[in-house]
N, C-alpha and C positions, 0 to 999 in steps of 0.2 A: 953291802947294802945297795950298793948303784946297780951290781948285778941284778938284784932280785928284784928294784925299780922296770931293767930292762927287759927281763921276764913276764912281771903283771902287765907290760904295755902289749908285748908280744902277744898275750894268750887274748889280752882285748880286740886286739887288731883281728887276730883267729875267729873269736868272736862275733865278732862285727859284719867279718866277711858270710861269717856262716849264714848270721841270721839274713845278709843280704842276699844272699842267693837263696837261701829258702824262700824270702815275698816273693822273690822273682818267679821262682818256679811256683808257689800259691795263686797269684798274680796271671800265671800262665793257664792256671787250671780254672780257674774261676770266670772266664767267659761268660756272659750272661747277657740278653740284651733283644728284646723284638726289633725288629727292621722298622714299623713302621708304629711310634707310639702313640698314635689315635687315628681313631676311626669313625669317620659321620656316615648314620646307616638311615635309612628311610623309617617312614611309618611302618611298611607293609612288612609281613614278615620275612625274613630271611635267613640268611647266614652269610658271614665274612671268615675268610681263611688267613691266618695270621704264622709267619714264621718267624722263627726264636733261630739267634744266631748262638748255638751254646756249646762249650765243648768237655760237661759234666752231665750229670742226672741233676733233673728238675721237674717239679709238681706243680701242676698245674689249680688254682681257687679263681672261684667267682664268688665276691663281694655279696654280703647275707642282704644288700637291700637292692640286687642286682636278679630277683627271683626268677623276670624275663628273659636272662638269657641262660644258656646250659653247653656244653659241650662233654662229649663221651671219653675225650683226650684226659689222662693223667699222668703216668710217669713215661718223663720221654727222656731220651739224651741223645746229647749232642746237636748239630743242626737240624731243627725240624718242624714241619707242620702241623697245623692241628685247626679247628673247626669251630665256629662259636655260630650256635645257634639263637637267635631273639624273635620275641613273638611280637605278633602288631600290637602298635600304639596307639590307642584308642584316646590317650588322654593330649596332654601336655609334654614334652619336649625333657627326654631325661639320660641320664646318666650311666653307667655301669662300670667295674671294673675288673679287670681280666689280673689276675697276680702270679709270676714266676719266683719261684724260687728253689733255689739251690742247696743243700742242706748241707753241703761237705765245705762251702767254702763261704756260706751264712751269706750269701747275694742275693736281695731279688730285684723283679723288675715288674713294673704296673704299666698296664695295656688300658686306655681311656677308651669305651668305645660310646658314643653319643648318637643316641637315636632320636630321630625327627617327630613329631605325633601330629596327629591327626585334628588335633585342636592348637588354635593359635594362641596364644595368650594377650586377652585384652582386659584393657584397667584403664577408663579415661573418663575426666568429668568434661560433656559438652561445653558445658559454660564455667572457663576456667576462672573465672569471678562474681563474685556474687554480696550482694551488701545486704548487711544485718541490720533491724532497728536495736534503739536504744533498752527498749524495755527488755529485750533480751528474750527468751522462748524458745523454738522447737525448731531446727533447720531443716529444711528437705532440700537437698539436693541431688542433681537426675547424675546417677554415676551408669556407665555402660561396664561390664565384668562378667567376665565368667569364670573366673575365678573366687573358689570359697573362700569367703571374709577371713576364715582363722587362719588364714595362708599369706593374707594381706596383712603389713605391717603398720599403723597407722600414727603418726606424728606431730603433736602439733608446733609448731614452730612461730614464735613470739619475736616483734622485734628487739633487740639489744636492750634498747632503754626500758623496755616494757617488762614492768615489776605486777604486774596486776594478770594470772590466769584464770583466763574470760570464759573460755570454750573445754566444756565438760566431759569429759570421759565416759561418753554412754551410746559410743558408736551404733545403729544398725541398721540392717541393709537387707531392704526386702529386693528378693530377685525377683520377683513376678512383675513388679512395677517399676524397676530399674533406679529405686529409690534409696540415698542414706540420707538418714535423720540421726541428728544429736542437738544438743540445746545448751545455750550459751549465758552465761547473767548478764543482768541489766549493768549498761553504763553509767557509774555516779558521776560523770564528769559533764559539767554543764556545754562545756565548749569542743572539750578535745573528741576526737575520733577515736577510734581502737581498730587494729589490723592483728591477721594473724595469718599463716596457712593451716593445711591441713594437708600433710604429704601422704600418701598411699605408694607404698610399695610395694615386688613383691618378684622373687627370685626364683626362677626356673632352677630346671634340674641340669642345665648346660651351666648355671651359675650366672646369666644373662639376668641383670636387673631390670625393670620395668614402671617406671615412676609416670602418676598424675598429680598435678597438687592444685590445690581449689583456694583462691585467697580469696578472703575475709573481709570487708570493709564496715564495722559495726560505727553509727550515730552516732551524737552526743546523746545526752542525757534528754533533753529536748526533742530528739527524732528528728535530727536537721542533718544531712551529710551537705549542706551547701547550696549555693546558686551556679543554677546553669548559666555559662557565661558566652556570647558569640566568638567568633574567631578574632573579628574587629575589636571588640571590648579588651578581650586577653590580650592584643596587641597594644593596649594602649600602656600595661603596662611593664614595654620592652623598657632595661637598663635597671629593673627592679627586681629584687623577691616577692611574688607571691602572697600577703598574710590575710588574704579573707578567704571564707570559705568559698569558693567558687570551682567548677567543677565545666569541660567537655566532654561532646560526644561526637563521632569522627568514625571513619572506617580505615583501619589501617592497612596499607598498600604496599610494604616491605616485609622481608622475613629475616627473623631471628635465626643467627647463623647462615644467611645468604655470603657469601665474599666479595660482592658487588654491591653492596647497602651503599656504604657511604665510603668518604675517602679515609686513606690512609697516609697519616701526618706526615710527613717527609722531615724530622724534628732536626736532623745534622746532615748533611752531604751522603753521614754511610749512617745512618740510622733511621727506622720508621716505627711510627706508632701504630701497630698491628688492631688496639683494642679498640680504635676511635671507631674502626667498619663495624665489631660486635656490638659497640652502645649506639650504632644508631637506628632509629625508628623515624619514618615518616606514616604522620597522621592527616587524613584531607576530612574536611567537613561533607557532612551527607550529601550536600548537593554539591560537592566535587569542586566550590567554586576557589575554596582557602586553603594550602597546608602549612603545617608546623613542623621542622625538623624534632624531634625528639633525641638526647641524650640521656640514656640515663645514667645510673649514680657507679653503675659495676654492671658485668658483661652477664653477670646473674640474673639482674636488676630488671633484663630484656626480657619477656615474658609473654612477647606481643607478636599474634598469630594474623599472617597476613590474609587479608580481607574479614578481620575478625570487627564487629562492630563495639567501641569500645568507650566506657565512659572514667573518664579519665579527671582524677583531683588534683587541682593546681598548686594546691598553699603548702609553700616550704620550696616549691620551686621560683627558676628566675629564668624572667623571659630578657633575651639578647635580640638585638638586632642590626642585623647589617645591611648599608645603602647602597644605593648606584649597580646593581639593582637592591630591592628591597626586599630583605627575608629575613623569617623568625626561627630563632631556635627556643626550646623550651630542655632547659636543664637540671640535673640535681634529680631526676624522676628516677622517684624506686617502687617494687613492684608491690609496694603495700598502696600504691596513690591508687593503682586499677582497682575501679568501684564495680565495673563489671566487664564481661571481655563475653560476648556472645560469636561464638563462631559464625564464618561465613564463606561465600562463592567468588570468584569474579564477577557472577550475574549483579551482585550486593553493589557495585561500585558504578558510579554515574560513565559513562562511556562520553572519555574528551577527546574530540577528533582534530586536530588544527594541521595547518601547515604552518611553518616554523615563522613565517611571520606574523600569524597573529597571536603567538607566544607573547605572554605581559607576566609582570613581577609575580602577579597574583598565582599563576600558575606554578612557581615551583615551587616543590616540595609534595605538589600533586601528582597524579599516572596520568599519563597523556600519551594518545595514540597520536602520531606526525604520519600526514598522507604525502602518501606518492613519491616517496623518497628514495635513494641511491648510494652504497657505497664507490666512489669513481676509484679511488685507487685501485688495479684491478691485479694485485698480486699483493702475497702475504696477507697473516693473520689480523688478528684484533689487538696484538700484540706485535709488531715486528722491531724486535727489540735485540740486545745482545744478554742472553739468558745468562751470562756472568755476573751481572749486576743485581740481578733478581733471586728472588727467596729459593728458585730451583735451586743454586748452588752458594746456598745460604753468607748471599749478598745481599746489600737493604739499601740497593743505589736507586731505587725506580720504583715506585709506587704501583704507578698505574699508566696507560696512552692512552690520549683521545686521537681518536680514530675520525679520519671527514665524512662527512657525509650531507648530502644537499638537499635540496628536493623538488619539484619540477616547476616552481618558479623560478628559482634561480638562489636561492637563499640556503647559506651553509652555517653548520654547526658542528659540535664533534660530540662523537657519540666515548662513554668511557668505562674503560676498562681496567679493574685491578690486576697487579701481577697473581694474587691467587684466587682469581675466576678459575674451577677447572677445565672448562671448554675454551679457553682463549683463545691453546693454539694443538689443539688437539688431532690434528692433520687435513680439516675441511676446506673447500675451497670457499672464500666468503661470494656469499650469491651477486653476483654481479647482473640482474636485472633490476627492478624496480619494486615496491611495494611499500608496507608501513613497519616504523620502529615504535614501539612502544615501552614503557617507560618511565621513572623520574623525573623530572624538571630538575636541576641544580644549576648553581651557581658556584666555578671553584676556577684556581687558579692554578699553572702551572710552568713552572719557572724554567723548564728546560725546553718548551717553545718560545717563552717569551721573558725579556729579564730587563731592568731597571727602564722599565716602561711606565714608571708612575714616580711622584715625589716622595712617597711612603713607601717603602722598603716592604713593608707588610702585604700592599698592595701588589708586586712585582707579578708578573705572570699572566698577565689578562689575556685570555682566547677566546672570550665570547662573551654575550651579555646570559646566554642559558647554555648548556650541556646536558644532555640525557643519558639517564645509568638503566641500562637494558639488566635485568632483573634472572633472567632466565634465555638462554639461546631461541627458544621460541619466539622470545620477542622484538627478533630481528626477522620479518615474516616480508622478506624480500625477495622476488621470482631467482633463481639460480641461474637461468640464460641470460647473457645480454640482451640480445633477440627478444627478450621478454622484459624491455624498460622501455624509457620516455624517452633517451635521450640516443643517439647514434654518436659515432667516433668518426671525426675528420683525419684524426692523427695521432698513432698513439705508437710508444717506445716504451716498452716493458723491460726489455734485455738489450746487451749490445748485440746491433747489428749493424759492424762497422765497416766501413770501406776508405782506403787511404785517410785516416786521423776524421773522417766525419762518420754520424749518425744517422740511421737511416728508420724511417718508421718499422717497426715490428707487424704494425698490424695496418692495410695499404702501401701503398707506393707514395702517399701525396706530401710531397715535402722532403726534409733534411733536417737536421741538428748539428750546428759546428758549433767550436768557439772562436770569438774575436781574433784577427790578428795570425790568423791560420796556424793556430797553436791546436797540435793533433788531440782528437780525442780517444781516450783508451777506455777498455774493459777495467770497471772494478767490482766489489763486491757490497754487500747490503746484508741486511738481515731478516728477510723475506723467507725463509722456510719457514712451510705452515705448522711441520711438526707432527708428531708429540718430539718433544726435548727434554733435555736433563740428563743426567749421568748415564742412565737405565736406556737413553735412545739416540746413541751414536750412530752417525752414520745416516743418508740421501735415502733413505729406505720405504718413506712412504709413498704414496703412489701418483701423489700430484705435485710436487717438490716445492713448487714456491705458489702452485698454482696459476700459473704461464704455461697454458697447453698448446703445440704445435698438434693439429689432424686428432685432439684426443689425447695426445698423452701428453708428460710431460716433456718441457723445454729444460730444465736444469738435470740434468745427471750426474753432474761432477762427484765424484767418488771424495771429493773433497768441504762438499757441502754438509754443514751440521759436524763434520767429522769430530768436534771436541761435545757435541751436545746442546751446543749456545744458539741456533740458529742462524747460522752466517749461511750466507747463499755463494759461492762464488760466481765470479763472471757475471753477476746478476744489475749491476748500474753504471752509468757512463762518467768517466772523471775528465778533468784538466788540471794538470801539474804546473802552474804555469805564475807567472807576479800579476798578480790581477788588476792593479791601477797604474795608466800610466801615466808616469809623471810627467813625460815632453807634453802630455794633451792634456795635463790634470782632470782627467776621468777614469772612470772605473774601464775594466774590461767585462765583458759578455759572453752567455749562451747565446746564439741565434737561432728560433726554429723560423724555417721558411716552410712558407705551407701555402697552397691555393682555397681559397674560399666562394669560387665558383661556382654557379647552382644552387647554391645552400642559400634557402628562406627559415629563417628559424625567429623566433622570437626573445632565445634563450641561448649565448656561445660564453664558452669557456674554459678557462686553462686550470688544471690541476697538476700539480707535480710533488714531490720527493724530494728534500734536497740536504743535504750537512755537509760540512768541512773535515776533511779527514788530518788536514796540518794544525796542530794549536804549538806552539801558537803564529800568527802570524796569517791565517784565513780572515779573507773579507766578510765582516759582520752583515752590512747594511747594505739590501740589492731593492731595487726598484723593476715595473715589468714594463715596457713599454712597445709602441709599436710606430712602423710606417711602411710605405711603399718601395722605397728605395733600397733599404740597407745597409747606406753608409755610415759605418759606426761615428762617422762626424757630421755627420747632416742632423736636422730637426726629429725629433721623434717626439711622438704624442704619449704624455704621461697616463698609468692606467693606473697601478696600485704601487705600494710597496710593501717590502717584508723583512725579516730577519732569518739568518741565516745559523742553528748551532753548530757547536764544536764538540764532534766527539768524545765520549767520556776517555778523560784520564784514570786507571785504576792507581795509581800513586799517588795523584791528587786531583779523585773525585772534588767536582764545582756543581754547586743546583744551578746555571746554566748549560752545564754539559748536559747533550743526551745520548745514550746507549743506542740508538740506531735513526732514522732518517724523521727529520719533521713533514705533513704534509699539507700542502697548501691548494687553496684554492683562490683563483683571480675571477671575474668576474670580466668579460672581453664585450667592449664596448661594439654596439652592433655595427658600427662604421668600416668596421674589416669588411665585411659580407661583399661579396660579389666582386672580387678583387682575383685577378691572374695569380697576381702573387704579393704575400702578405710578410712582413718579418715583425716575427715578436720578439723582442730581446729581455733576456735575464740580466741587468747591468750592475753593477759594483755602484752602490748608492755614495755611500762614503769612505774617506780614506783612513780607517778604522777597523782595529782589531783586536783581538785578546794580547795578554804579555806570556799568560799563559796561568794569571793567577785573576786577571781584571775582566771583563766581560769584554768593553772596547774604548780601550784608554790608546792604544799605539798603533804607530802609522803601519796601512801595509809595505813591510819589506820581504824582497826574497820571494823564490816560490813556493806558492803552498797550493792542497790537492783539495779540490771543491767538487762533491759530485752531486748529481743526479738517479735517482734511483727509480724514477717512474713519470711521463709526462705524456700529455694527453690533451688534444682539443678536440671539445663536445658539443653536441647542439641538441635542442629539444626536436624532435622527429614532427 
């Protein structure tokens, strides 16, 4: 019996093998397969040549609703060519399919080939809102389409609560006058509103959808959609709900789906709220003088087309407000409130021209053009950041930078940028003459320039009383030459250019850069490459590097710049490794620029620079700028401004006062330098204060730690 056991296993195993080497060699023979499985072919007619990698016989079909195209090829074997003929496309955008198969070994293989046409497909209502009276009747509305209605899918969509269908199933659509009409019943409700859409779809033959949808806003019973309310009156009822019928009208100045709308929450150290940019809407009133931030209820909910003039139902929403400065948000808005939404221009909206100080509360949340303004940092992006931290290499450490910028009085602000703008840092050099930004007005904080700088924790982060969110690259419409601004350079260090442990200006001769105490200065790095970055753009490869050109080209070539993708610049800013307060003099230590001020009549000087800590913990928080004649780091010096100094992000343990690459600052240099042989400004250690490495600045400076510099510059108005 055991024997005959070890026989049945045996003839299985025999078996087993057989049947496996028979798939193998089936397996072998059954080869099948085009090289390239779709093909996009033009309008016009043509033909595309398609090879099959086969090593059987296979027949060749075209698809029965594929009429347009033919080929003379049928039975072929092995590797080989064959031809497919299509005729012009006179209509809309369609389909076909090419089919191999192989009959000996039951394989086939489908060939997508997608031809263009000669007509585009349009389906849009101009006025994507529109309100109905009570009594109910006949709607017309202007739909543009060239596409035949039976081809259009039509939907009406009810809100959730809404137990009552209003709008009647009697769709149609005259093409000659660009008109659909259908008709709706009368409202029994004496008080409430009724909404609805009406979705229109309608799917090409690539399988590309194509959606308009027209929403609804039907009266009470009465024929009342409400009181029109001013911007002031709506205000009055910030810290409340909404519950009378009252109703705006406004031009809306942002776009739905922009990446630049609004900001992005920073909710934990490594977490961001992505959806708060999709729910925001700014609305300004017709005559451009109020805006309203808008939120709405879902990233759906946004519906609202930039410069579209819109009239917009308050009740059910709740107005917020926030002071010092003072602005409104309007929330809880969903896209049943749009009473009507009329399309528009840029020409539609009131043109606000200021320079940045005569910016007031009233103005944000408005578009505002700012004259004769400057970006002075004059290397790297809008972004110069460590792209590790950011959503390229699906990090959520960094939001967004605000970026400085002045303008030719003398008055700065920061212009701001999200990490997913796609042009942030796209490899341009940013214009370094003079012109206007135009714009948002906001008001927002951000706590990796500035941190426990207020008694409310909430409030931490203040960088200006306004901030402008450029909308589009365009509207950064500044000359590209220096040569072509308001202001000339006394003194400027973009890169190291060092000699025995001191700095020497990059651009002129005029002056020096040391640190206190003849403690040497070295080469370090920044994150100044302009880019494109991310996984996909390793490597110094574009063609202006950080945007520091020596005779035209660029000044960075390190073969080691960008090399992981993140944007690091090497050799790109100047450090000191050094204990920066000393204790025998109970004073900070300093940068010194020495510079001459000879000649120069200007009405307008000042100092910008770049600066972080690369040691945490244990870098000096708290610096002050000061000046005088002399340069004895123990003589009298004339106080100018002060500032704060970040630390470096930790990736082990990210802090929202850490930042991913340089803060930049701007001083304001009192005219009293002017006309001076020789002038020293000093960068000094304000207090004796600094991180533990978890505290912002709770512990004394001990030890050395590395402070740099990454760009610094004194300017005068020309």
């Amino acid at each position: 019996m055991e024997r005959f056991k070890i026989l049945i296993l045996a003839l299985l195993f025999v078996g087993l093998y057989g049947c496996k080497k028979d798939d193998a060699e089936f397996s072998k023979l059954s080869e099948l397969g085009a090289e390239t499985s779709e093909y996009i072919v033009p309008a016009a007619a043509g033909e595309v040549d398609i090879h099959v990698l086969s090593n059987a016989d296979f027949d060749i079909t075209i698809s029965d609703d594929a009429s347009w195209m033919s080929t003379a090829a049928s039975d072929l074997h092995g590797d080989a060519d064959f031809t497919v003929h299509y005729e012009e496309n006179l209509d809309f955008p369609r389909k076909g399919l090419v089919m191999l198969y192989a009959k000996a070994s039951s394989r086939y293989d489908t060939i997508v080939v997608k031809q263009q046409g000669a007509k585009i497909p349009e389906l849009l209502f101009p006025m994507l809102n529109t309100t109905v009276l009570g009594d109910g009747g006949t709607i017309i509305s202007e739909l543009q389409t060239n596409i035949p209605m039976e081809d259009v899918a039509i939907q009406v969509v009810y809100p959730i609560e809404n137990t009552d269908e209003w709008v009647s199933d009697d769709f149609a659509y005259d093409a000659a006058n660009e008109k659909l009409t259908f008709s709706v019943k009368a409202n029994p409700h004496m008080d409430n509103l009724r909404s609805a859409q009406i979705r229109l779809s309608y799917t090409d033959g690539w399988g590309e959808q194509l959606v308009s949808t027209l929403y609804l806003l039907q009266a009470n019973a009465q024929n009342l959609f409400g009181t029109e309310a001013t911007y002031p009156e709506v205000r009055t009822w910030a810290g409340e709900r909404i519950t009378s019928d009252l109703f705006i009208q406004g031009y809306v100045v942002s776009d739905a789906g922009n990446q630049n709308v609004g900001e992005n929450q920073q909710t934990t150290p490594t977490t961001i709220n992505y959806e708060q940019n999709d729910r925001t809407v700014y609305i300004q009133s017709l005559d451009g003088q109020y805006g309203f931030r808008i939120e709405t209820a879902t990233i759906a909910d946004n519906v609202f087309k930039r410069y579209s003039k819109v009239q917009l139902l308050l009740k059910g929403a709740t107005i917020e407000i926030e002071n010092n400065p003072s602005f409104y948000t309007i929330r809880d808005v969903t896209s049943a409130m749009v009473m009507s939404q009329e399309q528009g221009t840029a020409v539609n909206l009131v043109k606000k021209e200021k320079y940045i100080s005569e910016l007031t509360d009233n103005d944000i949340f408005t578009f505002v053009t700012l004259k004769d303004c400057e970006l002075p940092i004059r290397k790297g992006s809008l972004t110069p950041v460590n792209e590790g931290y950011t959503t390229l290499f699906n990090a959520h450490r960094i939001s967004k930078y605000p970026l400085l910028m002045r303008d030719i009085q003398g008055s700065s602000m920061f212009l701001l940028t999200n990490t997913r703008v796609p042009y942030r840092r796209d490899g341009s050099i940013l214009p370094q003459g003079s012109g206007s930004v135009s714009g948002v007005i906001v008001h927002e904080t951000f706590t990796r320039f500035e941190y426990e700088d207020a008694s409310n924790p909430d409030d931490y982060g203040n960088i200006g009383r306004y901030q402008i969110r450029h909308l589009a690259k365009e509207d950064i419409a500044i000359a590209s030459n220096v040569d072509n601004g308001f202001s000339a350079l006394l003194a400027e260090y973009q890169y190291p250019n060092l000699s025995s442990g001191i700095a020497f200006p990059t651009n002129g001769d005029n002056g020096r850069l040391y640190a206190s105490n003849n403690v040497n200065v070295t080469a370090s790095s920044d994150y100044t490459y302009l880019g494109p970055v991310g996984k996909d753009y390793l490597g110094n490869n574009n063609q202006w590097g950080t945007g520091v050109l020596l005779n035209g080209t660029k000044q960075n070539t390190s073969s080691d710049t960008n090399k992981d993708g993140k944007g690091g610049a090497v050799s790109s800013s100047i450090a000191a490794n050094r204990l920066w307060w000393n204790y025998e003099k109970n004073r900070g230590e300093a940068w010194i620029i020495e510079v001459s001020t000879l000649g120069v009549a200007t009405s307008q000087l000042s100092l910008q620079f770049t600066a972080a800590n690369w040691t945490v913990p244990g870098s000096p928080r708290y610096w002050a700028v000061e000046w005088s004649e002399h340069g004895d780091m123990d003589g009298i010096w004339a106080p100018i401004a002060k500032y704060t100094v970040p630390d470096i992000v930790n990736w082990s343990n990210t802090l929202l006062h850490q930042l991913p690459g340089f803060k930049n600052v701007n001083v304001a240099l009192p005219l009293a330098v002017l006309s001076k042989p020789k002038v020293y400004i000093r960068l000094i250690v304000d207090k004796n204060l600094s991180s533990n490495g978890n505290t912002y600045a709770t512990e004394m400076i001990g030890g050395n730690a590395n402070s740099a510099l990454g760009y610094v510059a004194i300017r005068y108005n020309k």
